[in-house]
N, C-alpha and C positions, 0 to 999 in steps of 0.2 A: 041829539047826536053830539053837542059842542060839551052836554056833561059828561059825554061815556068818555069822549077825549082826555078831557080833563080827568077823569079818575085814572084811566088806565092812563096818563103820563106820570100823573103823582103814585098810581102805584111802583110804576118803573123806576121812580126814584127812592122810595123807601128800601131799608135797608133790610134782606131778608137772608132765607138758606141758601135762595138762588145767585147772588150776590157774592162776589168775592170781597174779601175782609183786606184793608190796606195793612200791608203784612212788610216787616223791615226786610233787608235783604237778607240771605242768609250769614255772611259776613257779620254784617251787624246785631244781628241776632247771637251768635255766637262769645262778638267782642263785650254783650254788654251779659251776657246772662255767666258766662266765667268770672266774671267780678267777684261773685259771690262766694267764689271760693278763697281759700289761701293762697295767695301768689304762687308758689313752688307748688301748687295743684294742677293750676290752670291749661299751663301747654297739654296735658294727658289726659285730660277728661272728655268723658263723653259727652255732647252736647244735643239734647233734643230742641226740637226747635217746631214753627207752625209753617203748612203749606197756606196757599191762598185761600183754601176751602176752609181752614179754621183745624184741621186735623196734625196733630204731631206726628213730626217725623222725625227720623234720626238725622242730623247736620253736621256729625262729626261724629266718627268713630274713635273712641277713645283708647290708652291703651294701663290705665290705673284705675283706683276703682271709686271714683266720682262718675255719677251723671249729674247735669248743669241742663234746666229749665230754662229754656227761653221766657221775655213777658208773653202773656197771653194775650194775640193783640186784639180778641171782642172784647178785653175789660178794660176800662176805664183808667184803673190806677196803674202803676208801674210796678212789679214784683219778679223777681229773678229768683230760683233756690240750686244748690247745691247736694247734692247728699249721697250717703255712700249706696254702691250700687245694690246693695241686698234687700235696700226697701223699695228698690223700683216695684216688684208686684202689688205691694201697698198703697205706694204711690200711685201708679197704672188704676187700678182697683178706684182711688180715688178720684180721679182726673173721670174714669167712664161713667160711675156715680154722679159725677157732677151735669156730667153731659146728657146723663137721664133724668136729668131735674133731683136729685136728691142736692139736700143741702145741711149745713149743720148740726145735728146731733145726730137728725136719722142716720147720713152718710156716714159719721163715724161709730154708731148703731151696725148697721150694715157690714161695714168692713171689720169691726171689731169680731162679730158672731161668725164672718166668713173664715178670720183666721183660728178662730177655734170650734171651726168645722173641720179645716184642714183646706179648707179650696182656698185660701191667699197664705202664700209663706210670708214671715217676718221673723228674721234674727232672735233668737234671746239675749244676746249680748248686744250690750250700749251700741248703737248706729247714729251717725254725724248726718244735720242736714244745717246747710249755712243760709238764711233768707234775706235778701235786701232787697231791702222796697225803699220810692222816691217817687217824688211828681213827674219825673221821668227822663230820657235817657239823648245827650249831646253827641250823636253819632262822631260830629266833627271834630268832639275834644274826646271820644270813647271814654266819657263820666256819664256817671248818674248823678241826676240834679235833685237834692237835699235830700243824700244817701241814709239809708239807716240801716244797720246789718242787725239782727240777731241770730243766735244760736241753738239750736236744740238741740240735744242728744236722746234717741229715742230709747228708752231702756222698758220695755211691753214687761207688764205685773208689777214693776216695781209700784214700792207703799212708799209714806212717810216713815213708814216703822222699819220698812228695809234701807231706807236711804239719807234719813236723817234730813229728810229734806221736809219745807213749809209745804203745804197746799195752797197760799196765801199767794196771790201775785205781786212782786216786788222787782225792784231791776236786777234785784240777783238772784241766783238761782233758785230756780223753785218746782215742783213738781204739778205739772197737767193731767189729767187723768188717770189720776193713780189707780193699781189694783187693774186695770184695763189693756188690751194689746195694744194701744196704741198710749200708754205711757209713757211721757216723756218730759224731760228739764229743761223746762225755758229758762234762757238767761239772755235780758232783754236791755240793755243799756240805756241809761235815760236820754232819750231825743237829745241834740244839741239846738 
């Protein structure tokens, strides 16, 4: 009897589905995941954000055309994005992927062949997403602690041959999956 105790207390303490996730306020949520944007973005964007259950939610109806990522708080690191609203179905598309265990290639596998089935839309024209990641986030001072922002612009098929751009990763601009729908220009500033 003193071991069934013993399990079922230390099952009650692991951390599981049933389990709500320590989740920032929605406020905070909000003040730290706009960051990521351009200052003169930020008042008007739209902000998702997480309930306690671990699911996004909308936290701020926007009225421009930014949506702003809250961190996701089951991961570890600190990450906030930006991006304009047209790759939300992409986006969306990849957030549920993730959350069905797909990861890494498969996931952008997946979503690449959905959009050229025609079941996820994505812009043909360049699409903005602004990322900043940090060890993580001083509600008190509304900073990110050892911020680091880069940039993408999504441009789905572009080549090096269309855009004159490296496939080679460098701090400046350079081309991600070319030739692919989810194609796009990193430009990643070196760490300070």
């Amino acid at each position: 009897m003193k071991t069934n105790l013993v399990v079922l207390f230390m099952g009650l303490l692991a951390p599981g589905p049933g389990l709500a996730l320590e989740v920032a306020s929605p406020a905070d949520q909000i003040a730290s995941a706009i960051l990521a944007a351009p200052k003169e973005r930020r008042s008007e964007a739209t902000v998702l954000g997480y309930n306690v259950k671990g699911e996004v939610v909308t936290l701020r109806k926007g009225s421009n055309d930014l949506i702003c990522l809250a961190d996701d708080p089951a991961d570890k690191s600190f990450s906030v994005a930006c991006y304009h609203k047209d790759l939300e179905p992409f986006m969306a598309r990849g957030r549920q992927l993730t959350a069905q265990g797909a990861k890494g290639k498969e996931r952008h596998e997946v979503r690449w062949k959905e959009v050229e089935q025609g079941k996820v839309p994505i812009p043909r024209e360049p699409r903005m997403l602004y990322v900043l990641t940090g060890s993580g986030y001083d509600a008190a001072k509304a900073q990110v602690t050892d911020p680091y922002l880069r940039w993408v612009v999504y441009v789905p098929y572009a080549t090096p041959e269309s855009t004159g751009l490296s496939t080679t990763p460098s701090p400046g601009p350079w081309l991600m999956y070319p030739g692919t729908a989810g194609a796009h220009i990193m430009i990643s500033p070196p760490k300070k």
